[in-house]
N, C-alpha and C positions, 0 to 999 in steps of 0.2 A: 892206186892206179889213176892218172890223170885221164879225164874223158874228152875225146875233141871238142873243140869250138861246135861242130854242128850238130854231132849228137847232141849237146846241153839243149840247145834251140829246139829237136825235136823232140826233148821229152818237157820241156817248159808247154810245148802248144800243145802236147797230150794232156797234159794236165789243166790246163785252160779249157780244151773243146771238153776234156769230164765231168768241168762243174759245171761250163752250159749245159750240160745235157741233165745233169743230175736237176739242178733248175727247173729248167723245161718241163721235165718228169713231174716234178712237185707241183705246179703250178698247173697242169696239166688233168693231176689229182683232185687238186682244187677244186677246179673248175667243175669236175665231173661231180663231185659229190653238192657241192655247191651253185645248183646253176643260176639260183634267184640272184647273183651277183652281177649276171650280165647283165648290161644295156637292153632295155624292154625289145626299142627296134634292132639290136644286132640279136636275138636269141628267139623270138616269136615273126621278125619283118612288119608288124604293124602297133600304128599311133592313134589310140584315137582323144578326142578329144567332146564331150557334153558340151552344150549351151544352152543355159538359161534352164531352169525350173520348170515340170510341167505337170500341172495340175486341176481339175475339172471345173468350170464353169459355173455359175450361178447366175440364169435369167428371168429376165421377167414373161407375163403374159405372152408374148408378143416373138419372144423366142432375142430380146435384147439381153446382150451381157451386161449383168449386174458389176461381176467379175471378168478380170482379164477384157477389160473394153476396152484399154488401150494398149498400143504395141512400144517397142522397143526396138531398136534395131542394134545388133552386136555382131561382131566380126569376127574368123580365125584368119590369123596371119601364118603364114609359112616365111620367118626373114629371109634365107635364102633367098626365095624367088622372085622378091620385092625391092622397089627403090623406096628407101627409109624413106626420106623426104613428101614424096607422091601420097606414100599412103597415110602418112604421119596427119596430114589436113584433114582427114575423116576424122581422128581419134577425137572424141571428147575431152577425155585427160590424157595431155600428149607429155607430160612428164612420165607418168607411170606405163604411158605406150613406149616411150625411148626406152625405160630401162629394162622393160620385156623384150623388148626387138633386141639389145645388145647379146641377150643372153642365147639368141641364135637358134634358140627352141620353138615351135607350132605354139602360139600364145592367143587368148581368147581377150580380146577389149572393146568396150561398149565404143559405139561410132553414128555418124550422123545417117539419115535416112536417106541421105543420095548415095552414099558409097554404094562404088560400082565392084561389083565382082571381078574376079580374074583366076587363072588358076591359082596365084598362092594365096588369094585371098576369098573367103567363101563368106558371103552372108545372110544372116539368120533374121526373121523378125520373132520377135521375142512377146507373151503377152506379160504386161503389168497386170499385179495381182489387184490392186486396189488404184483406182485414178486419184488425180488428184481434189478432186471435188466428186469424192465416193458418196451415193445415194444410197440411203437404206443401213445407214451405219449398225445401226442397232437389232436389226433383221440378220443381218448378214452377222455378224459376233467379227471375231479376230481369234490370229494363232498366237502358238508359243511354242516356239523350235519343231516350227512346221505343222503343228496338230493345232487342229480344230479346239478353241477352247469355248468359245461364245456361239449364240447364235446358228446360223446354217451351217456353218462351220464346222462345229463342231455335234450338230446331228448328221452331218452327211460327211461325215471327216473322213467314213473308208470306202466313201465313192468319189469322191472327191480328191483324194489321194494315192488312190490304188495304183499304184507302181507303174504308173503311167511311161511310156517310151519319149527319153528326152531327142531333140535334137541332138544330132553330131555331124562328124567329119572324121572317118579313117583313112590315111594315109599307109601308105606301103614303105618302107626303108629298106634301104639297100645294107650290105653286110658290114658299111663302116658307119649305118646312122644315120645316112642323107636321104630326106625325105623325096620322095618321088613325086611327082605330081603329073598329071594329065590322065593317062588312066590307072594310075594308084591311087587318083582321090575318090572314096565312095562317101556320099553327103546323104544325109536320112533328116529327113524335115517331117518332124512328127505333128499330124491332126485332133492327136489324144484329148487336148485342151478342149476340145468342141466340146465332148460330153461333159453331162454334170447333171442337176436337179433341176429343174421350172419352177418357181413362185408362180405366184396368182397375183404379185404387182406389178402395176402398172407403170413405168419407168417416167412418163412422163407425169402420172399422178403423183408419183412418189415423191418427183420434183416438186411439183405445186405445194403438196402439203409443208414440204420442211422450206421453200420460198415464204409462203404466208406464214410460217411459225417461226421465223428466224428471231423473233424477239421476243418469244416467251423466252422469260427464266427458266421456269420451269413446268412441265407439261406434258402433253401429248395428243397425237390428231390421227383418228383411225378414218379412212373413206373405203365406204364395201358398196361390192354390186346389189342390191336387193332382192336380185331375182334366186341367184347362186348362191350367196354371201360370202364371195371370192373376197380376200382382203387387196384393193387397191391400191393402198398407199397407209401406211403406218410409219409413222412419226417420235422419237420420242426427244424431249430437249431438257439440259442442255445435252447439244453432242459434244464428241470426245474426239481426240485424235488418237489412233491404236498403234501410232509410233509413241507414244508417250504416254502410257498407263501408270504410270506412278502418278503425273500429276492428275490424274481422273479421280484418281484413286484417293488422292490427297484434298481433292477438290469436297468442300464441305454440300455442295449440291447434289453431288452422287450422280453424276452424268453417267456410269456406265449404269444403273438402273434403266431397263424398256418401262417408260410408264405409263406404258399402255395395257402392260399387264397386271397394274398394281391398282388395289381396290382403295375407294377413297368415299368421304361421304358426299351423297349425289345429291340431294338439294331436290326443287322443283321440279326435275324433271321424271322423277318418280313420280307426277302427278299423273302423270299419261297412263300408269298401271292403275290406279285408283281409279279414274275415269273409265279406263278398259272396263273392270271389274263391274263398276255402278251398271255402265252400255249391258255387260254380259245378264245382270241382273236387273233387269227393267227398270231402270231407276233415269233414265234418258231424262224425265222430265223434273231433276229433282232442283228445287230450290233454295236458297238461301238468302238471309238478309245479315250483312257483313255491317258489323259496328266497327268494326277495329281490332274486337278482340272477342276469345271465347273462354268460357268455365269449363274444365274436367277435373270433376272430383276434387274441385278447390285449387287446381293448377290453371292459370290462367297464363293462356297462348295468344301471340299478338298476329294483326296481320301487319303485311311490310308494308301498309296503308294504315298510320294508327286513327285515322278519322274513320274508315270504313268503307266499303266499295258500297256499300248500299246492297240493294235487289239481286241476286246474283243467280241464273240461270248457269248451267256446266260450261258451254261455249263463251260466255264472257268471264265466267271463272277464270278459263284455261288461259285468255289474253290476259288479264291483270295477274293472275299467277298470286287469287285469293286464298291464302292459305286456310284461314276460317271457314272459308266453302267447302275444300276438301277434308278438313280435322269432322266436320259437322258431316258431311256424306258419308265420309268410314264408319259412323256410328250407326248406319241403315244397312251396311254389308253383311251377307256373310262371313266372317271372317275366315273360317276354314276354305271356303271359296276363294275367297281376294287372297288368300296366302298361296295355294296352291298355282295359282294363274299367274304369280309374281315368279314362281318354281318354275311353270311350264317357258314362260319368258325368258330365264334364262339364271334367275336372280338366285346365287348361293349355289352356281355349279362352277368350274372352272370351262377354260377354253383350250383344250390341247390341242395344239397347232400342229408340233414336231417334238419330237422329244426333245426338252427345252426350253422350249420356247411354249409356255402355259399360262394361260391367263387365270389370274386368282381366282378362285368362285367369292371371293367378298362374304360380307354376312348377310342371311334374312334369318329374320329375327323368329325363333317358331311361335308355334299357336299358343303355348301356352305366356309365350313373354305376349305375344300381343293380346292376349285377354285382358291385360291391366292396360285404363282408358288413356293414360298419359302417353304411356305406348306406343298403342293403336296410333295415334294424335300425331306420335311425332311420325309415325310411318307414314302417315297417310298422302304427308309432303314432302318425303325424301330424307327425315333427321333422323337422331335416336340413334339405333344399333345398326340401322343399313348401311350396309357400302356395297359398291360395284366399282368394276371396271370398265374405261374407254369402251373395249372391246364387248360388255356384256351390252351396255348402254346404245352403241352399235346396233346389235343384233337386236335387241328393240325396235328399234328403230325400223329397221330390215320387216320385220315382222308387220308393221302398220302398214307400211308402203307397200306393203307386197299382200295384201288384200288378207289379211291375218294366217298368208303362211310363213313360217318364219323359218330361215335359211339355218346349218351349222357355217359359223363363221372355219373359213380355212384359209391356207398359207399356201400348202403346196397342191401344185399343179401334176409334175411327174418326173419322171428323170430320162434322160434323154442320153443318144448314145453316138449323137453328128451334130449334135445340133441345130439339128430339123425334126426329125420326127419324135411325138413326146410318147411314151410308154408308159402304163398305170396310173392314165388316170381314172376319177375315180365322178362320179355323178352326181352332183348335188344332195342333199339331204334336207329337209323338207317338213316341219311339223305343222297341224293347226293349231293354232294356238287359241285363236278370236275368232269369230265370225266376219264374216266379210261387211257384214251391214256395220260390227263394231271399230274396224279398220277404218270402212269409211268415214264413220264420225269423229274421229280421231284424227284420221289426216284432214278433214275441214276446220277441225279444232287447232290444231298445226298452221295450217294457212292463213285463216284469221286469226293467228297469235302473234306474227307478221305484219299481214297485210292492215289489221283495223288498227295496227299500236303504232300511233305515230312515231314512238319516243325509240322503236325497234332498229338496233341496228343491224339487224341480218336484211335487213331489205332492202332490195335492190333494184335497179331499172334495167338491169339486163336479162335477169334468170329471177322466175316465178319461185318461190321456198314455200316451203313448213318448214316449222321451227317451236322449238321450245327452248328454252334457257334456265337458268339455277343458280342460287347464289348461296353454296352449301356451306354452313356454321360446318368449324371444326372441335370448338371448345379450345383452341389453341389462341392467345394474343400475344403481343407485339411486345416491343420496347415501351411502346406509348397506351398500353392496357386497350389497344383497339383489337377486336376480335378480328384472326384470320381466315378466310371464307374460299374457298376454292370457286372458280366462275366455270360455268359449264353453258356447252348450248349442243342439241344434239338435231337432226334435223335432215331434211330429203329436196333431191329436188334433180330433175323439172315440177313444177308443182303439180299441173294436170297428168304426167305419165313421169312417175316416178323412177330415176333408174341408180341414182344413187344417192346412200345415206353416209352420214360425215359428221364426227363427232368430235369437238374440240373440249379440252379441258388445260385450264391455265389453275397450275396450282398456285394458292395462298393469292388468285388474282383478282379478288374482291367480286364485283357484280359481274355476273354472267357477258349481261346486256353490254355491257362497257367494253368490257377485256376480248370474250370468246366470241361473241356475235360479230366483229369488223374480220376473225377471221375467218369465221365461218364464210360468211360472205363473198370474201377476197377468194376461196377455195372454188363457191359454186360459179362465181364469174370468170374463172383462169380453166375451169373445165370444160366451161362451153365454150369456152373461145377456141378450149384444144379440140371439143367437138366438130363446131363452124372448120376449120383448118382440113380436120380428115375427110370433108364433105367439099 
């Protein structure tokens, strides 16, 4: 049976409009089981977009960021609603700005700090985590994919990172995707960053110390309040850069080492405990006559004067830094006494700051190693089995100045939740250690070790000191069989009303006097100036 010309044509579009629909159906089906396929803005109507990291703070005393002290400023663009060209002159990198803009999408690019706002463009200021001339390297530690590895960092890594609210920008979309803007845009400018932890450094201290230690090799320079024994400024060198830890890492000097927390042997300035002890045990008026050198038990000890200082009273001991005078007093002590009193000081405990961040306790040697007289000998000037740390040496220190009470040295202040107000702190701690009459002869023994030594270079015409110095044997030589000596000088000042102690150690840096004393020095003269300045 032949079928007309139009019949044919109506059952052709029957069967057309059946597989659209059958289509439709399927695709339909799809959709429904499937909806994570849609377009975010066609299937929810919102965009949003994050800017920038945000993460908690790290200041100083003073309530200054250690971290995030500098800003950023970054942009979101909406192309749409922009003249490329216009806005293209803010981009910083306007290659990888063109080819985000072509793609037509809400796109996030760092831009200059005058870009102006508008509605399709929102901007953010952003904080940097670390400046570029970052203070406290070694305080502060460094991350690794965002965690705290080192330092404050990584003791305060889950306050410091606690899921803080970043900046954004959501947008509304319309049902084909086109962003809306004026009042579809909701902007959230997060304050999260303000909170974080307080130190007890001083940012401007922190400065001075690692300015005057920029050319130790290798080192470290602690400055503490002596009333409190807030840690001021802590230092440790070489530093490192924490964008490039391998080469730190590779580096034969071991820059990521604090060496401020590493015990070393201290030299002379151990004499100041020996003196403590004799003061503690009525021995004020003890005398000596220095040839050059001395007998124990057929070990014979030289002074660093092989002629001899002559006549030696304790206060001119302490300026020529007579070693025979103190080897010859150790043998009038107590020894369980003078051992105990080096304990109460500080000597052979560690300094827990933060978790982390602890200072060695070093060695002291016990009672029964100093009963044998070579021992005793070498203790009694700082050789032998002793060592300490920057930090113990410090707090020494602290202790004399501070009319023989002696402070627990600390790090942190408190943790803070705007970055004004500090929460948990915590109150000084406080031991006696010395009598006050023995402080006093100590820190005048301090001052004329300065002021009567011509050859002294911690002295200065701007700011009154005490001062001691060290020029501690390691048993370690050179290339050229010369012995390596670590230089130390530990020390307070204003001289008459003591308010800080600062203690420099240059490792492998020969004489005390030579090396540690120009920076000591440079330390108490850039502090007073920053005092003169706040007044």
């Amino acid at each position: 049976m032949v079928r007309k010309r139009g019949e044919h044509g109506v059952l052709v579009l029957t069967a057309m409009f059946f597989v659209a629909f059958t289509i439709l159906c399927c695709d339909y089906y799809r959709l429904a089981l499937h909806p994570m396929n849609i377009p975010a803005a066609d299937f929810n109507g919102k965009i949003s977009l994050n800017v920038g990291e945000c993460q908690g703070t790290i200041y100083d005393r003073n309530m200054k960021p250690l971290t995030n002290a500098e800003m950023t400023t970054i942009a979101v663009a909406v192309p749409q609603a922009l003249n490329r060209e216009d806005t293209a002159r803010y981009a910083l990198d306007k290659e990888q700005f063109y080819n985000d803009f072509e793609k037509g999408e809400p796109f996030v690019f760092p831009c200059s700090e005058n870009t102006l706002e508008s509605e399709g463009l929102t901007v953010f200021e952003v904080p940097v985590r670390y400046s570029e001339k970052q203070p406290a390297r070694h305080v502060i530690g460094y991350l690794s994919d965002n965690k705290g590895i080192d330092g404050i960092e990584y003791a305060y890594d889950s306050i410091l990172r606690n899921s803080f609210p970043e900046n954004s920008v959501t947008y509304t979309a319309d049902g084909f995707g086109n962003i809306m803007i004026g009042d579809g845009k909701e902007v959230f400018r997060t304050k999260a960053y303000k909170s974080g932890v307080v130190l007890t450094l001083d940012e401007d201290i922190q400065r001075i110390c690692e300015q005057c230690g920029k050319n130790i090799e290798k080192g470290a320079i602690v400055c503490a309040d002596i009333k409190t024994g807030d840690i001021l400024g802590m230092a440790s060198f070489p530093e490192y850069d924490p964008e490039n830890l391998v080469d730190a890492i590779n580096d034969e000097r071991c820059p990521l080492i604090n060496r401020a927390l590493y015990s070393y042997s201290v030299g002379s300035v151990f004499k100041l405990v020996t003196a403590a002890s004799a003061l503690e045990q009525d021995l004020a008026g003890y005398q000596y006559e220095c040839d050059g050198n001395i007998d124990i038990d057929g070990k014979l000890f030289n002074c660093h004067k092989l002629d001899g200082h002559g006549l030696q009273a304790m206060p001119e001991a302490m300026t020529n830094s007579c070693n025979t005078y103190f080897i010859d007093l150790s043998r009038n002590l107590d020894v369980s006494e003078y051992r105990l009193l080096a304990s109460y000081l500080g000597f052979g405990k560690e300094n827990y700051l933060c978790a982390g961040i602890t200072g060695s306790g070093g060695v002291l040697p016990t009672e029964e190693e100093l009963s044998i007289p070579a021992e005793l000998a070498n203790f009694s000037f700082g050789q032998g089995k002793l060592t300490a740390t920057p930090l113990q040496i410090t707090q020494l220190t602290c202790a004399i100045a501070n009319d023989g009470d002696m402070p627990i040295l600390r790090l942190i202040k408190g943790v803070t939740v705007d970055g004004s107000d500090v929460g948990g702190r915590k109150t000084p701690l406080l031991s006696k250690v010395m009598s006050d009459e023995t402080a006093d002869e100590l820190r005048k023994m301090m001052i004329l070790a300065v002021r009567e030594n011509d050859k002294s270079k911690a002295k200065s015409s701007k700011i009154s000191v005490g001062a001691k110095t060290s020029t501690a044997q390691t048993g370690k030589f050179n290339e050229k069989g010369e012995e390596l000596c670590h230089g130390w000088i530990t020390g307070f000042f204003p001289a008459r009303k003591p308010k800080y102690a600062v203690t420099v150690l240059i490792e492998d840096g020969g004489y005390g006097n030579d090396s540690a004393a120009p920076v000591f020095r440079n330390i108490a003269e850039k502090i007073k100036e920053l005092g003169d300045k706040d007044h």
